[in-house]
LUMFI-205845 format. One record per residue (C-alpha): residue number from 1; residue in one letter; x negated, y, z negated. Coordinates in Angstrom, 1 decimal, decimal comma. Example, Ala and Ser with C-alpha at 12.3 -4.5 7.8 and 13.67 -1.06 7.14 Angstrom:
<rs>
<r><i>1</i><aa>A</aa><east>-12,3</east><north>-4,5</north><up>-7,8</up></r>
<r><i>2</i><aa>S</aa><east>-13,7</east><north>-1,1</north><up>-7,1</up></r>
</rs>
This chain:
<rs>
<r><i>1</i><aa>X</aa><east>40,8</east><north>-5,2</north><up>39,5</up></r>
<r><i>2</i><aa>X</aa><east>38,9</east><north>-6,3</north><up>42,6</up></r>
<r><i>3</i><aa>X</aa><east>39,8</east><north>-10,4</north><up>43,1</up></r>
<r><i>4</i><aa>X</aa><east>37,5</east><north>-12,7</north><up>42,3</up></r>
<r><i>5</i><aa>X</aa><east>35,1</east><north>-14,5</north><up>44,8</up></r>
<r><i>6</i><aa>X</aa><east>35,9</east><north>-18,1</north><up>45,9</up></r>
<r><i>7</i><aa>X</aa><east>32,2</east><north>-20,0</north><up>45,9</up></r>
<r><i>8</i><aa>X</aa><east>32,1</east><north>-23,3</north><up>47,6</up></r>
<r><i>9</i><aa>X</aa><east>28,8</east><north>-25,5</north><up>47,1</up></r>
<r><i>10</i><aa>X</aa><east>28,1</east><north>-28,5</north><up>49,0</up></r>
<r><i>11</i><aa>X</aa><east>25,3</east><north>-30,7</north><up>50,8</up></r>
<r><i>12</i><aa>X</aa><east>23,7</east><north>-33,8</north><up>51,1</up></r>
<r><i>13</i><aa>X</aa><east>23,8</east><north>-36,6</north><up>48,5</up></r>
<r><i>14</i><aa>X</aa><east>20,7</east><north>-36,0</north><up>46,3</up></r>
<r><i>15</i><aa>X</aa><east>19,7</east><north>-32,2</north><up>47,2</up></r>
<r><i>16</i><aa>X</aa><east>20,7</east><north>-31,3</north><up>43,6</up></r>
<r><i>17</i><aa>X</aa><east>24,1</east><north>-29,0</north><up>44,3</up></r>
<r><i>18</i><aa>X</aa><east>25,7</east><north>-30,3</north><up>40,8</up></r>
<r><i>19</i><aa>X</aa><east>22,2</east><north>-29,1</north><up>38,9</up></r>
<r><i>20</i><aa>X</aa><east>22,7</east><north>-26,0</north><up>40,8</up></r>
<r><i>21</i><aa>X</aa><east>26,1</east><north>-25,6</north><up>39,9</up></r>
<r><i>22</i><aa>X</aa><east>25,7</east><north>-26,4</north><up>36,3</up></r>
<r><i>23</i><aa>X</aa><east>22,6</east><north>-24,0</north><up>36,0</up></r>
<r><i>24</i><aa>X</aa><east>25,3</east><north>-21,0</north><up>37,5</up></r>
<r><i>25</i><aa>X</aa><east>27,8</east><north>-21,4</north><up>35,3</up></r>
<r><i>26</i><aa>X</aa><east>26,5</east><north>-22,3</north><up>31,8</up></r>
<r><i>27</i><aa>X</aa><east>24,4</east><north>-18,3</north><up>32,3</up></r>
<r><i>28</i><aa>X</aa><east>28,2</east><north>-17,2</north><up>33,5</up></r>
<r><i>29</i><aa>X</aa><east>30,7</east><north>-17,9</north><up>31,1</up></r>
<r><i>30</i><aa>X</aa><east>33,3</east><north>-15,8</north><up>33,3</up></r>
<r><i>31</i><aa>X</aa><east>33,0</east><north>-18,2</north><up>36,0</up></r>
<r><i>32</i><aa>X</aa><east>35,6</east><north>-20,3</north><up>36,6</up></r>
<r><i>33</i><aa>X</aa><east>34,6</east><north>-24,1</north><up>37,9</up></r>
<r><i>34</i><aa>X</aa><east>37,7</east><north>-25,9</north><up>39,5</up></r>
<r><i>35</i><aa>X</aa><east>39,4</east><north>-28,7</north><up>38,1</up></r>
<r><i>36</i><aa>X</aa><east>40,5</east><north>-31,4</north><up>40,5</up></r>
<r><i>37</i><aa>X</aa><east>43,8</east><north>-33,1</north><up>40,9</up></r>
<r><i>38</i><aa>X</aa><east>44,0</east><north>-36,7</north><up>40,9</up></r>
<r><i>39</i><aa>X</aa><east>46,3</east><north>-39,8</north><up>40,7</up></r>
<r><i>40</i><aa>X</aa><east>43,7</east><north>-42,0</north><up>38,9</up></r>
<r><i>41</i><aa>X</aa><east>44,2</east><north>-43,0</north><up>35,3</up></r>
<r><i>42</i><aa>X</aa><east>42,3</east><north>-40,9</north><up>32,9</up></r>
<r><i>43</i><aa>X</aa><east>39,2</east><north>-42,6</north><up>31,9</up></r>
<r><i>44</i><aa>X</aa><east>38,2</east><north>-42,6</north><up>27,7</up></r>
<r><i>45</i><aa>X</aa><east>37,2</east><north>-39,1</north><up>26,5</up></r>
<r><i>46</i><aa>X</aa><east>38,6</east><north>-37,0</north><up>29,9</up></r>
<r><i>47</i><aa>X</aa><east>41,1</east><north>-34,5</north><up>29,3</up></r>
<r><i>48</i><aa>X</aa><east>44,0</east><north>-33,6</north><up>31,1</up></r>
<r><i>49</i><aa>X</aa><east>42,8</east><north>-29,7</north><up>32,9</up></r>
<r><i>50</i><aa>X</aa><east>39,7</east><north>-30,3</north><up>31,9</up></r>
<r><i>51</i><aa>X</aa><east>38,4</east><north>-33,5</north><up>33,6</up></r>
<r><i>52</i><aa>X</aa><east>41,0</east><north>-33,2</north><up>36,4</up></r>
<r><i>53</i><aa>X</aa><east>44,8</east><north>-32,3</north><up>36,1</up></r>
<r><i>54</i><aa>X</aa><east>46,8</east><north>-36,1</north><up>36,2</up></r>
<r><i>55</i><aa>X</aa><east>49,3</east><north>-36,1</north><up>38,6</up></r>
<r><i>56</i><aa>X</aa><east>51,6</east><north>-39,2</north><up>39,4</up></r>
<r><i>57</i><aa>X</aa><east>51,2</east><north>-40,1</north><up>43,3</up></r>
<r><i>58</i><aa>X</aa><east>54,9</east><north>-38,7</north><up>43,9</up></r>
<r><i>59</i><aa>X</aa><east>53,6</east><north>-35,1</north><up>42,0</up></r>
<r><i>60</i><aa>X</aa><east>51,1</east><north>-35,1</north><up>44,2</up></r>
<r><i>61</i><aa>X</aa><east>52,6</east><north>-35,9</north><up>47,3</up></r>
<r><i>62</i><aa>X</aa><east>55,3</east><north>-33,1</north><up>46,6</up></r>
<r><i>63</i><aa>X</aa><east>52,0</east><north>-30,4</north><up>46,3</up></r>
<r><i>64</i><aa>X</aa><east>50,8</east><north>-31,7</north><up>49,4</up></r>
<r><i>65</i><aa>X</aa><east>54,3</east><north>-31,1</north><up>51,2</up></r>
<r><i>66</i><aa>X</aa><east>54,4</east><north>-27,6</north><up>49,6</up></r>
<r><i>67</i><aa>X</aa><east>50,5</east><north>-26,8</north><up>50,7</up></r>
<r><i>68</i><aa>X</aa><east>49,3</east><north>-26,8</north><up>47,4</up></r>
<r><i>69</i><aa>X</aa><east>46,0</east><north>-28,1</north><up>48,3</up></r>
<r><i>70</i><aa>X</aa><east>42,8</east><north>-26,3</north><up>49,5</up></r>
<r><i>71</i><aa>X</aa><east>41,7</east><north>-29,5</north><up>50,5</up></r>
<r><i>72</i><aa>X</aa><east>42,3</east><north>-33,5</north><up>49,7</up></r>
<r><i>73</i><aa>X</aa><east>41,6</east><north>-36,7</north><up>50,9</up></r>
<r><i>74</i><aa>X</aa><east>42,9</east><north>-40,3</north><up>49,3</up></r>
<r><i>75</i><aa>X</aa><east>40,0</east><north>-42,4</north><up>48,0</up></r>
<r><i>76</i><aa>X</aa><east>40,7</east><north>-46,4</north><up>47,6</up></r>
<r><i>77</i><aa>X</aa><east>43,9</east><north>-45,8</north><up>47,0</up></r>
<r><i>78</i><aa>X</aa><east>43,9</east><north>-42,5</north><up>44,7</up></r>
<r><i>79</i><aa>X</aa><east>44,2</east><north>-39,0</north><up>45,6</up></r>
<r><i>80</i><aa>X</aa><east>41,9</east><north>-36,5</north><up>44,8</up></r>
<r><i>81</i><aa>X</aa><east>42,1</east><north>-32,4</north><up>45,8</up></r>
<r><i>82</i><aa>X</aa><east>41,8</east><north>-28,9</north><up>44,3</up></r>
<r><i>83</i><aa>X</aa><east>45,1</east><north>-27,4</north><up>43,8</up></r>
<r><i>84</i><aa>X</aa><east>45,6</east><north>-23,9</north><up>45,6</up></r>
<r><i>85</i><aa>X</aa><east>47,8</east><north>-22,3</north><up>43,1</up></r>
<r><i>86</i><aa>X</aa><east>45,1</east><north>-22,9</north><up>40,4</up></r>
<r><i>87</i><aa>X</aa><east>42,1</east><north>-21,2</north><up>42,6</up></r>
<r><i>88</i><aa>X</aa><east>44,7</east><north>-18,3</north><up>43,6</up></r>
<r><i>89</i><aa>X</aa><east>45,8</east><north>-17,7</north><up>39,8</up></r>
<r><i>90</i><aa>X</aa><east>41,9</east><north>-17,3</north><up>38,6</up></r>
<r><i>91</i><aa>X</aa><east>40,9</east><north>-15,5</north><up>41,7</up></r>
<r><i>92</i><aa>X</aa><east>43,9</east><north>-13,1</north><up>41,2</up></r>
<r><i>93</i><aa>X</aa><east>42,9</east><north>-12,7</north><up>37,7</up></r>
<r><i>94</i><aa>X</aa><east>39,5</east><north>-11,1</north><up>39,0</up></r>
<r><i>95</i><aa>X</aa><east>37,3</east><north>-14,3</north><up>38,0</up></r>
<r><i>96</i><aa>X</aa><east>35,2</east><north>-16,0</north><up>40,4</up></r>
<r><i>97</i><aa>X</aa><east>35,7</east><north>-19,9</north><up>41,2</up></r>
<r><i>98</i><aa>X</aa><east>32,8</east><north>-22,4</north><up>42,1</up></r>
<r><i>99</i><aa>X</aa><east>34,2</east><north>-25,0</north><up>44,3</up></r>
<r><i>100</i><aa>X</aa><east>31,4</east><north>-28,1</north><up>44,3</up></r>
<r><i>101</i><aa>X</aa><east>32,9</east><north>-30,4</north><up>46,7</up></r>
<r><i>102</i><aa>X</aa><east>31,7</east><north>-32,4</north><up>49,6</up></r>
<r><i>103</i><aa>X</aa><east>30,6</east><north>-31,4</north><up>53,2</up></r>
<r><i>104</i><aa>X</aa><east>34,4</east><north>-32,5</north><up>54,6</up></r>
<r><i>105</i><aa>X</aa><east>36,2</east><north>-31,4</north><up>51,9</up></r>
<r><i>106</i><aa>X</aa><east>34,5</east><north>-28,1</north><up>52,2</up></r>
<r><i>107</i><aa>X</aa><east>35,4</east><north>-27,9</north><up>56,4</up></r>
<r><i>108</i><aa>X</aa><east>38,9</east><north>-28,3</north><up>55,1</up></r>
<r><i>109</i><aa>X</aa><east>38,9</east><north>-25,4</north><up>52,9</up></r>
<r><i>110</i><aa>X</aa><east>37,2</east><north>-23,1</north><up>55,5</up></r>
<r><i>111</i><aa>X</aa><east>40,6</east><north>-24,1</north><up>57,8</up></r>
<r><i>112</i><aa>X</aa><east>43,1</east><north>-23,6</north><up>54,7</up></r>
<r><i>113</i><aa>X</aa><east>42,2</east><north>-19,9</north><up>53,7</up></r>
<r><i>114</i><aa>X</aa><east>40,5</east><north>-16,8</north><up>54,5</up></r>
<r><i>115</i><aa>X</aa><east>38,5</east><north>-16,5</north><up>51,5</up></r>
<r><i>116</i><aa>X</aa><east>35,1</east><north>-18,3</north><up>50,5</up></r>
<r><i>117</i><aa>X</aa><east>31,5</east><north>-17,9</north><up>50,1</up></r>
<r><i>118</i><aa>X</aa><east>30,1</east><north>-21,5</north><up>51,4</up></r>
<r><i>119</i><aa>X</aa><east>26,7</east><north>-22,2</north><up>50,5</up></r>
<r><i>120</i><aa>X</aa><east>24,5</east><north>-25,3</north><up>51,6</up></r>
<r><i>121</i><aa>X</aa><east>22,4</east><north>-26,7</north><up>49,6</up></r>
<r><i>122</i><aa>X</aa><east>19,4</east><north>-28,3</north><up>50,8</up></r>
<r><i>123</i><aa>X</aa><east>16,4</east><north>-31,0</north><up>49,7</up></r>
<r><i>124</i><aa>X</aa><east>13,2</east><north>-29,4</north><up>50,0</up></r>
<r><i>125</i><aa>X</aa><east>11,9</east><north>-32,1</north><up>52,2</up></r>
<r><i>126</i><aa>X</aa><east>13,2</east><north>-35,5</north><up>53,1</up></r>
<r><i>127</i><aa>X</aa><east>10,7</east><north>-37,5</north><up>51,5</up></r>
<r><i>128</i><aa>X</aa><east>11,7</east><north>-35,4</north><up>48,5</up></r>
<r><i>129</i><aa>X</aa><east>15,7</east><north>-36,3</north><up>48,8</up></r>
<r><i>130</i><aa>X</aa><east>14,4</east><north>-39,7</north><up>49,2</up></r>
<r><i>131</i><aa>X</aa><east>12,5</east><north>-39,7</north><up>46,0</up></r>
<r><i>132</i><aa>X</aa><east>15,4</east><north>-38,0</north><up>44,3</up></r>
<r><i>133</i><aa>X</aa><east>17,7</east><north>-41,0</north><up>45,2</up></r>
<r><i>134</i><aa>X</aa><east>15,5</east><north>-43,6</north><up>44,6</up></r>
<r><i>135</i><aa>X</aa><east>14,8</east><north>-41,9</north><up>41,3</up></r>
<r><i>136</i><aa>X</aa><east>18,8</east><north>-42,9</north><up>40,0</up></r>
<r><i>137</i><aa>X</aa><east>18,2</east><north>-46,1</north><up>40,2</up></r>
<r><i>138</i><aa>X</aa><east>21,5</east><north>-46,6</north><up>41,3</up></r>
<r><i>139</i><aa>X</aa><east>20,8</east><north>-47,9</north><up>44,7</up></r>
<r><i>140</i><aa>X</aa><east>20,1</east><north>-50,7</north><up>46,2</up></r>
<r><i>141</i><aa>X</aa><east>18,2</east><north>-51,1</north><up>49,4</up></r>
<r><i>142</i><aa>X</aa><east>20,8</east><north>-51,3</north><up>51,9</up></r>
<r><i>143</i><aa>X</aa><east>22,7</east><north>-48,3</north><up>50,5</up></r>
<r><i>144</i><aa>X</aa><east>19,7</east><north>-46,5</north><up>50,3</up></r>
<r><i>145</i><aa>X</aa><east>19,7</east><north>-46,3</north><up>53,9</up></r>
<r><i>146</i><aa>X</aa><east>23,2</east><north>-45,3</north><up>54,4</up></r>
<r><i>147</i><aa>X</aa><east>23,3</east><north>-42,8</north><up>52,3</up></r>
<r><i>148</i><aa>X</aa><east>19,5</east><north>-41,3</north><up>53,9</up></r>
<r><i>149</i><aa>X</aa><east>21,2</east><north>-41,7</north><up>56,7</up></r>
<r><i>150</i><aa>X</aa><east>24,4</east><north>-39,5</north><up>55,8</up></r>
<r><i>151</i><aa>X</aa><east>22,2</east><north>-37,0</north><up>54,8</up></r>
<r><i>152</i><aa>X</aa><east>20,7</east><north>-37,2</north><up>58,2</up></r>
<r><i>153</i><aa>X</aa><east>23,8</east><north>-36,2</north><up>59,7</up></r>
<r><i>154</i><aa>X</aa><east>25,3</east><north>-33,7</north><up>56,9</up></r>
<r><i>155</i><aa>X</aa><east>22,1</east><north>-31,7</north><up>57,7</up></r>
<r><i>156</i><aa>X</aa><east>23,9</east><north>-30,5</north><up>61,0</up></r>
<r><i>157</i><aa>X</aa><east>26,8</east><north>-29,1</north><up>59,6</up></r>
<r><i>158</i><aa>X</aa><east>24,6</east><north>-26,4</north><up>58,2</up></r>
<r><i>159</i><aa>X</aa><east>25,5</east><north>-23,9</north><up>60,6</up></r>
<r><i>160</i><aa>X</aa><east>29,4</east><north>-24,0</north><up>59,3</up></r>
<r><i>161</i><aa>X</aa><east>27,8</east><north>-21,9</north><up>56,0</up></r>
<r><i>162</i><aa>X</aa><east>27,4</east><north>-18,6</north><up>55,7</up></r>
<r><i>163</i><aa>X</aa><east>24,6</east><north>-19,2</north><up>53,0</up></r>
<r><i>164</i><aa>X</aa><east>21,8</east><north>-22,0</north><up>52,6</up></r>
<r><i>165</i><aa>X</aa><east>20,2</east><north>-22,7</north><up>49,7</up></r>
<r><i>166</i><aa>X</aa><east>16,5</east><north>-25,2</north><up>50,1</up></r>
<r><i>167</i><aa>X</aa><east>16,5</east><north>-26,6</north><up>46,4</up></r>
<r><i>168</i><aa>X</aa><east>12,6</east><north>-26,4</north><up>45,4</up></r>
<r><i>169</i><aa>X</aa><east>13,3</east><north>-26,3</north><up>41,9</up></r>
<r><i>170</i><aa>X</aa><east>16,6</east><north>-25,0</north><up>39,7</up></r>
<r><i>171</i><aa>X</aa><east>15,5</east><north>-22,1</north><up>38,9</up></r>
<r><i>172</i><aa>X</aa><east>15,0</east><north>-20,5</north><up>41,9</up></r>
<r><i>173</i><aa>X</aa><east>18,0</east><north>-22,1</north><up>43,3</up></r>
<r><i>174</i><aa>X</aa><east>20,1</east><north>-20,2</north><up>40,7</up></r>
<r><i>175</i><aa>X</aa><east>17,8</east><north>-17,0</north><up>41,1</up></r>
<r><i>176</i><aa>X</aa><east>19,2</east><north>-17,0</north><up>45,0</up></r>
<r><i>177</i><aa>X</aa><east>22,8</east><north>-18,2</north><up>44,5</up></r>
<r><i>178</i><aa>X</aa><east>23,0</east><north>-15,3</north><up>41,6</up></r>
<r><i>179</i><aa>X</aa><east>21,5</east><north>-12,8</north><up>44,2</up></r>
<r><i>180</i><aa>X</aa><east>24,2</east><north>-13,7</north><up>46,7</up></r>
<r><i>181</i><aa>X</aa><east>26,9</east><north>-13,6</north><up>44,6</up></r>
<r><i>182</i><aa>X</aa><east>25,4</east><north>-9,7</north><up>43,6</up></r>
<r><i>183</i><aa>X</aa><east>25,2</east><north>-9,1</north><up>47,4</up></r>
<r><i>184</i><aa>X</aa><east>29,0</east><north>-10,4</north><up>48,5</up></r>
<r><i>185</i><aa>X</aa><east>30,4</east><north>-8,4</north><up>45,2</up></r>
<r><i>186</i><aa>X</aa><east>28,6</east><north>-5,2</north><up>47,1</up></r>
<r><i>187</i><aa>X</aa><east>30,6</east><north>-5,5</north><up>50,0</up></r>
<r><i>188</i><aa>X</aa><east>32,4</east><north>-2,5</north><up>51,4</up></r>
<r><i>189</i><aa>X</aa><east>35,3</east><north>-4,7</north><up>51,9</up></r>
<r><i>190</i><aa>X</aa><east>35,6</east><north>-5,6</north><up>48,7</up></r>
<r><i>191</i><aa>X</aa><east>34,7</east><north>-2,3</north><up>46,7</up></r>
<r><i>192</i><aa>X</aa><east>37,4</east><north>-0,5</north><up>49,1</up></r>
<r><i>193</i><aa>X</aa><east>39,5</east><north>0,9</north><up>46,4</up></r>
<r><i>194</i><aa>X</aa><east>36,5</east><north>2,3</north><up>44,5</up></r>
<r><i>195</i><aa>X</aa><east>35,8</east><north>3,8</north><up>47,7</up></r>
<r><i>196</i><aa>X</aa><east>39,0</east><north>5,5</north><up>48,1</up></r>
<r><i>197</i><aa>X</aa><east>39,1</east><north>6,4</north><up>44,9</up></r>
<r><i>198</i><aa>X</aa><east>35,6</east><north>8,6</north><up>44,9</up></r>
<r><i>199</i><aa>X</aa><east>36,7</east><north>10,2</north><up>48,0</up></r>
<r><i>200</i><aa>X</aa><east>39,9</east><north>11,3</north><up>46,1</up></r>
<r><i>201</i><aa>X</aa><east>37,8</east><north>12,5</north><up>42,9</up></r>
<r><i>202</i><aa>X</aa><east>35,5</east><north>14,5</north><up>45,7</up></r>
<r><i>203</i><aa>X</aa><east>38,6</east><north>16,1</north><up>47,3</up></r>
<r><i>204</i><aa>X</aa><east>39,7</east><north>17,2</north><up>44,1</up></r>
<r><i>205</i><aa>X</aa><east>36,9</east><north>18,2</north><up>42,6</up></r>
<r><i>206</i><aa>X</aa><east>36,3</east><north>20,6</north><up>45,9</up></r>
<r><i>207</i><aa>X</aa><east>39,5</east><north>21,8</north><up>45,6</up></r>
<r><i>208</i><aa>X</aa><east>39,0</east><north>22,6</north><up>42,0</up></r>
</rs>
C-alpha cells in the first residue's frame, strides 16, 4: 500500500481555498480532511473529531511537548493545531489528507515534515478578491483595508509552493487540483515498489 499524499491548501483571505477544498472532497469520499485540535469550548451542534478534537489546555500543552503538532499557534487565548499522529495514522493507512490552513500555519508544516503537496490558491484578479470580500458583508471599511492589504503581502509567499492554483471559477480550480494530485500519485518515488516488483516479474518470466 503506497502512503497517502499529505495536501496543504492555503492563500489569501477571499481567493476561495475553502470552496476549493469542499469541491475536492465531496467528488472524493476517500479523502481524508483534518480535524483540528483546540482548547475552545465546543460551540451548539459541533462534534467532538468531527468539528475539532477538544483538548483541555494541559492535553494540549503535553502534545506540544511530545511534537504532536504539524503546526499551531494560540488565538486570544485558545490553542488551535492539527495533530501529527492523526495525519500520520490516515496517511499510513494509504488515504490522502487535505490540510486547509493558513499561509503561516502552512510555513510551519513545510519545517515539521518531509511530506506535503502545498498548493496556493489564488484570486483571479485583485479587484475580483476585492469584490469577493466586499460581497460577505462582513466587513467594515477599516478592515476591509487590512485584510486587502494582507492579501497584498500573502501574495509573496507564493514561491514557498510547489503548486498555484488562480481561482477563475470552482470548477476548473478542482479540474487542476485533481490533475495534480493524478500527477504527484505518478511519481517514480512514490510507485517504487510497483517498480521493483515488475522488474522481478520480468526476471522471472525471462528465466522461465
Amino acid at each position: 500500500m503506497n502512503r497517502g499524499l499529505l495536501l496543504v491548501l492555503s492563500g489569501p483571505s477571499g481567493a476561495g481555498k475553502g470552496t476549493v477544498c469542499r469541491e475536492y472532497t465531496e467528488k472524493h469520499k476517500d479523502v481524508w480532511n483534518s480535524v483540528s485540535a483546540t482548547t475552545r469550548q465546543p460551540r451548539a451542534g459541533e462534534v467532538n473529531g468531527e468539528s475539532y478534537f477538544f483538548l483541555s489546555r494541559e492535553e494540549f500543552e503535553k502534545r506540544i511537548a511530545e511534537d504532536d503538532f504539524l503546526e499551531y499557534a494560540e488565538v486570544y487565548g485558545n490553542y488551535y493545531g492539527t495533530p501529527r499522529s492523526e495525519v500520520e495514522r490516515k496517511l499510513s493507512e494509504g488515504i490522502d489528507v487535505i490540510l486547509e490552513i493558513d499561509i503561516q500555519g502552512a510555513l510551519n508544516v513545510q519545517e515539521n515534515t518531509t511530506e506535503g503537496i502545498f498548493v496556493f490558491i489564488l484570486p483571479p484578479t485583485m479587484s475580483e478578491l476585492r469584490k469577493r470580500i466586499v460581497g460577505r458583508g462582513s466587513e467594515t471599511p477599516e478592515s476591509l483595508i487590512t485584510r486587502f492589504r494582507a492579501a497584498f503581502d500573502e501574495l509573496n509567499y507564493v514561491s514557498k509552493y510547489n503548486y498555484a492554483i488562480i481561482n477563475k471559477t470552482v470548477e476548473e480550480s478542482y479540474e487542476k487540483l485533481r490533475s495534480i494530485v493524478v500527477a504527484e500519485k505518478c511519481r517514480v518515488t512514490r510507485i517504487s515498489k510497483e517498480l521493483v516488483s515488475l522488474k522481478e516479474e520480468n526476471y522471472n518470466a525471462f528465466n522461465d
